[in-house]
C-alpha positions as CSV (number, residue, x, y, z in Angstrom):
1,X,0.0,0.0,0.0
2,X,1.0,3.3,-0.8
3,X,0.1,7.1,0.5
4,X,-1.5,7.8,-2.8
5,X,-3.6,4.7,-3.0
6,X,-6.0,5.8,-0.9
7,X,-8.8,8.7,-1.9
8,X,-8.4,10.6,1.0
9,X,-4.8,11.3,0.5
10,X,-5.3,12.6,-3.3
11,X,-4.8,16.1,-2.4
12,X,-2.5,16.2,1.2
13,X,-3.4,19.4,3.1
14,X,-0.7,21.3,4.1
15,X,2.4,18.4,3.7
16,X,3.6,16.5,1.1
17,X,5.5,12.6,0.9
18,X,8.5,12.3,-0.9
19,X,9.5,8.4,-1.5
20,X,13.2,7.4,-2.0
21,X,13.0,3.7,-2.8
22,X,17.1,3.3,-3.4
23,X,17.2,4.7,0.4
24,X,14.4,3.0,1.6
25,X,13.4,6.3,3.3
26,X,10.1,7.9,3.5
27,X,10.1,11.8,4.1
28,X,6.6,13.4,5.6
29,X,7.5,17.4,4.8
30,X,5.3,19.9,6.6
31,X,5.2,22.6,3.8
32,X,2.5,25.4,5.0
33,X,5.1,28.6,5.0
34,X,5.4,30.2,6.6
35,X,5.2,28.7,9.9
36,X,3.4,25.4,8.9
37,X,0.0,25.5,10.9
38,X,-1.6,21.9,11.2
39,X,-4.9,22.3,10.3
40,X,-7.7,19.7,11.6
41,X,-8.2,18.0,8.2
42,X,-4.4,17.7,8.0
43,X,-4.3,15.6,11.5
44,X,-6.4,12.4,10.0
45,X,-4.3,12.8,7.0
46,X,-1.1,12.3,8.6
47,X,-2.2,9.6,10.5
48,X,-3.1,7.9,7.6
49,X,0.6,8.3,5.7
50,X,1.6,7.0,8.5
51,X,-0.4,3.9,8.3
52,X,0.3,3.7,4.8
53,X,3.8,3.8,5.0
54,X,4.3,1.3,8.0
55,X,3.1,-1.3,5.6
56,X,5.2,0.3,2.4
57,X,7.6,-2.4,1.4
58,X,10.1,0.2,0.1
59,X,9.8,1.8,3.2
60,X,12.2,0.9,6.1
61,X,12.6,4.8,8.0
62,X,10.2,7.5,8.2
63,X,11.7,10.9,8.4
64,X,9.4,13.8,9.8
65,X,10.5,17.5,8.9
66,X,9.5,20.7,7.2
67,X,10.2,23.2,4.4
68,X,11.3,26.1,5.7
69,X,12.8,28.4,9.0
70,X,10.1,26.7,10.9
71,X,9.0,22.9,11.8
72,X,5.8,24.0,13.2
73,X,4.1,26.8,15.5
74,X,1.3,24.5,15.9
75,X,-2.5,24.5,15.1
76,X,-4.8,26.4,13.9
77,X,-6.2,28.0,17.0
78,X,-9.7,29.0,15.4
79,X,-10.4,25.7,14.2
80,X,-10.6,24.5,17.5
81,X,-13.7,26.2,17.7
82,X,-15.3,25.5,14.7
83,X,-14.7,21.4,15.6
84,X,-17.2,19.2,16.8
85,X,-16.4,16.8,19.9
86,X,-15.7,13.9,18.0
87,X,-13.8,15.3,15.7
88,X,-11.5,16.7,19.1
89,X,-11.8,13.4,20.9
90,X,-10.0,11.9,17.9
91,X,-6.8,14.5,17.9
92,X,-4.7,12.3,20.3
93,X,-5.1,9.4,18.6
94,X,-3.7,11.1,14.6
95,X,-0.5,12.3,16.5
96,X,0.2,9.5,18.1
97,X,0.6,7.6,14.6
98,X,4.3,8.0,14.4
99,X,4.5,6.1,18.1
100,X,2.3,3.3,16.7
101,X,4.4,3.0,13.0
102,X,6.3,-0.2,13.7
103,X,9.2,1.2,11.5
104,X,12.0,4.0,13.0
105,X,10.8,7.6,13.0
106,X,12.8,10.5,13.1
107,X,11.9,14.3,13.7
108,X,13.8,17.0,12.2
109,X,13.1,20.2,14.4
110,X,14.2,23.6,13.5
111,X,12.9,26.8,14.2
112,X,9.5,26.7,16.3
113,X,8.0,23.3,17.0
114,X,5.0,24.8,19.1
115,X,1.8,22.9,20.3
116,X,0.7,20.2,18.0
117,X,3.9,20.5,16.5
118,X,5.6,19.7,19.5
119,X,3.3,16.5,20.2
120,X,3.6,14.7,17.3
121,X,7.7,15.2,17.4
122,X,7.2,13.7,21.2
123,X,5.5,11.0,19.4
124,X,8.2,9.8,16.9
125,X,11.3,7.7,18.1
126,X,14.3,10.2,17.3
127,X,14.2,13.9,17.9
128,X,17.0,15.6,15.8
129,X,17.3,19.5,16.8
130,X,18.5,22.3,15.4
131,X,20.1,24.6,17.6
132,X,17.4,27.1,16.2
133,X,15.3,25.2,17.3
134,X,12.4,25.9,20.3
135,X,9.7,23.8,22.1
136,X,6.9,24.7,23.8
137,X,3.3,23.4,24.6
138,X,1.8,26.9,25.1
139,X,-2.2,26.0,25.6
140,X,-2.5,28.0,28.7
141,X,-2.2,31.1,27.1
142,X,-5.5,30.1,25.3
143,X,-7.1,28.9,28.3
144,X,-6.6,25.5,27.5
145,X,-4.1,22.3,28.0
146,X,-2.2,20.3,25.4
147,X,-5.0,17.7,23.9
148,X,-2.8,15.2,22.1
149,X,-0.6,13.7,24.2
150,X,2.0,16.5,24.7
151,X,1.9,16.5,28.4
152,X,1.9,13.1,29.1
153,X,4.2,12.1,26.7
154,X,6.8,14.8,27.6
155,X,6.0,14.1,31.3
156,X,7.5,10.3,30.6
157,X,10.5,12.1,29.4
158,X,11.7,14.4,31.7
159,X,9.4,14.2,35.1
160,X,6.2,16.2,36.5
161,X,8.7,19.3,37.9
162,X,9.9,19.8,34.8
163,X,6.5,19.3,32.7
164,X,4.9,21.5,34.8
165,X,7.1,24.1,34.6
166,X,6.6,24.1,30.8
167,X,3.2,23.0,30.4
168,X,1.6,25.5,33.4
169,X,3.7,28.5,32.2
170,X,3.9,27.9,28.8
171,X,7.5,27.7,29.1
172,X,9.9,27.9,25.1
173,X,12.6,25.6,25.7
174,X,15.5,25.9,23.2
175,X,17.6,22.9,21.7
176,X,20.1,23.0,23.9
177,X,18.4,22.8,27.4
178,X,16.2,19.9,25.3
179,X,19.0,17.8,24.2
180,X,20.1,18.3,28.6
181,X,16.7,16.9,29.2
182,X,16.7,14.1,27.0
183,X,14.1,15.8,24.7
184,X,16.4,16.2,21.6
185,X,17.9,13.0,20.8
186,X,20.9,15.3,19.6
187,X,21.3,19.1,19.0
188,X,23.3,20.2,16.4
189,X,23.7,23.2,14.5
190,X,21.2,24.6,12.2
191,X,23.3,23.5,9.0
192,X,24.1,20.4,9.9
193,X,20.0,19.2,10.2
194,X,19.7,17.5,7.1
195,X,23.7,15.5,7.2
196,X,22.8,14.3,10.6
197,X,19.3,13.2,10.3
198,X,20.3,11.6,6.6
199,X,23.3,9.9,8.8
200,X,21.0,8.3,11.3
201,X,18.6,6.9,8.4
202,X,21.6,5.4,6.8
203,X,22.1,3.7,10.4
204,X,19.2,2.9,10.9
205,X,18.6,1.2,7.5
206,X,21.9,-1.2,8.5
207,X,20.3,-3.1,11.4
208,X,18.0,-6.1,10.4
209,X,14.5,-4.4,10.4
210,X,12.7,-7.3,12.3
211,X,14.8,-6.8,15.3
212,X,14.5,-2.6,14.8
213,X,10.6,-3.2,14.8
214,X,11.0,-5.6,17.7
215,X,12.7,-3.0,20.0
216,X,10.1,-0.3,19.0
217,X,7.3,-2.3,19.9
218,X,9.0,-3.9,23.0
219,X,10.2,-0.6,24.4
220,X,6.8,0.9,23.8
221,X,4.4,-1.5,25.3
222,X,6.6,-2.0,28.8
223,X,7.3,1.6,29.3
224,X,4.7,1.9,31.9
225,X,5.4,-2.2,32.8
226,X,6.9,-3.0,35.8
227,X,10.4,-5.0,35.8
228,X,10.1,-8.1,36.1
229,X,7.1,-8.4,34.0
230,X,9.0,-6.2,31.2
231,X,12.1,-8.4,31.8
232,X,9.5,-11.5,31.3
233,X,8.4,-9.9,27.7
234,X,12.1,-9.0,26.8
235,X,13.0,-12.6,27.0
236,X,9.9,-13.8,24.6
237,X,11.0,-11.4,22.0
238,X,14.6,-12.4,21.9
239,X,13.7,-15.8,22.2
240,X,11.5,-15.2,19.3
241,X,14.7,-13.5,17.0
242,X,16.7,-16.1,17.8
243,X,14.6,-18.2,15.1
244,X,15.0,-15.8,12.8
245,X,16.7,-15.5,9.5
246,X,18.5,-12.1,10.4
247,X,20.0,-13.1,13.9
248,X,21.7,-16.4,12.1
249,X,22.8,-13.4,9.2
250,X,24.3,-11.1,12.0
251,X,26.0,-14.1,13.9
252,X,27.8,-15.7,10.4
253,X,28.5,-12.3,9.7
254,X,30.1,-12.0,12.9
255,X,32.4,-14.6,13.2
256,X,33.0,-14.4,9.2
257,X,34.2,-10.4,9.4
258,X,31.9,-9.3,7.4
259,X,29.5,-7.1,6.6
260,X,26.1,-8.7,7.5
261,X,22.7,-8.8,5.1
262,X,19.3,-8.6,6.9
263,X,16.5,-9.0,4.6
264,X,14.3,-8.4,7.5
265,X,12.7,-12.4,8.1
């Protein structure tokens, strides 16, 4: 399945998808100048790329970024409004799309990444920052709270003390101070976005993608699992690899010298 195989992604609002097959990379580009507003169509749109290119066979990383000084300054605050309950109650679940893609997915943050655009970056695997770069969940300066998973997810990251301070005073955090908080996965400067973020694809792309998805899915479902019982689930899963095509690959490879071949089976 593809992105453009399905109707509803005929005309993307306010993004596009760029496909390199040779790289086996995916690119989702926020490209709204100039500060790339999310709109509430664009939400279900996204999550639906996103579904659409977990299961893309050419497809083994998903980089998130945007065209542009800016990643994001968030949503469109009057369609809020104009948005019916069910259409809200639904918000958390598009962002979250990049956390429930079994395949890697990197953020590219420069500029402002505000609100939404701040969630669904908390949402991928791999936060890449510019050292433009600024973060902020600043709802209650509208009178409201973050509604798609910005709070809780940032909360896992770096504590309550520190959430609350940004979430209650609508704190901007730059790159730096993220990267100390474990918010950016790295902070580099503003020129150097694109060679880093294409170096960690290239990484990425070497490891055999069955254990890659494994990790992801492991480390997601036993964050909030105690020990022993994640411990317990670890041991299934590698149990499981070891029957797999790629773990004999990586172990000949091993002891051969050489450079080993997953095929992902």
């Amino acid at each position: 399945m593809s992105p453009s195989s399905d109707p509803r992604l005929l005309k993307l609002d306010g993004f596009r998808v760029e496909i390199d097959s040779a790289r086996e990379r995916a690119d989702v580009v926020l490209d709204r100048p100039p500060l790339n507003v999310i709109e509430m169509p664009q939400r279900e749109q996204l999550r639906l790329v996103f579904e659409a290119l977990d299961e893309d066979a050419r497809v083994r990383v998903i980089v998130l970024r945007a065209a542009g000084q800016h990643f994001s300054s968030g949503g469109n605050i009057a369609g809020f409004l104009e948005a019916s309950p069910e259409h809200v109650s639904k918000l958390a679940r598009n962002i979250a799309a990049p956390a429930r893609c079994s395949k890697p997915v990197i953020a590219a943050n420069r500029g402002y990444c505000f609100g939404v655009g701040f969630e669904i970056s908390l949402a991928c695997d791999f936060r890449i920052a510019s050292e433009t770069c600024q973060y902020a969940l600043p709802e209650q300066r509208l009178g409201q709270i973050p509604g798609s998973g910005g709070s809780a997810r940032l909360q896992k990251i770096i504590g309550i003390t520190r959430t609350k301070d940004i979430v209650m005073r609508s704190k901007r955090i730059a790159a730096r101070q993220a990267y100390d908080w474990g918010i950016a996965t790295e902070c580099v400067p503003d020129d150097k976005l694109e060679a880093v973020t294409d170096a960690l694809v290239d990484e990425l792309r070497a490891f055999s993608p069955l254990a890659q998805r494994t990790a992801k899915t492991l480390l997601n479902e036993t964050e909030d699992t105690n020990l022993a019982a994640a411990i317990e689930l670890e041991g299934h899963c590698y149990s499981r690899l070891r029957q797999s095509d790629d773990f004999r690959e990586g172990v000949e490879a091993f002891h051969a010298k050489r450079k080993a071949t997953f095929r992902g089976t």
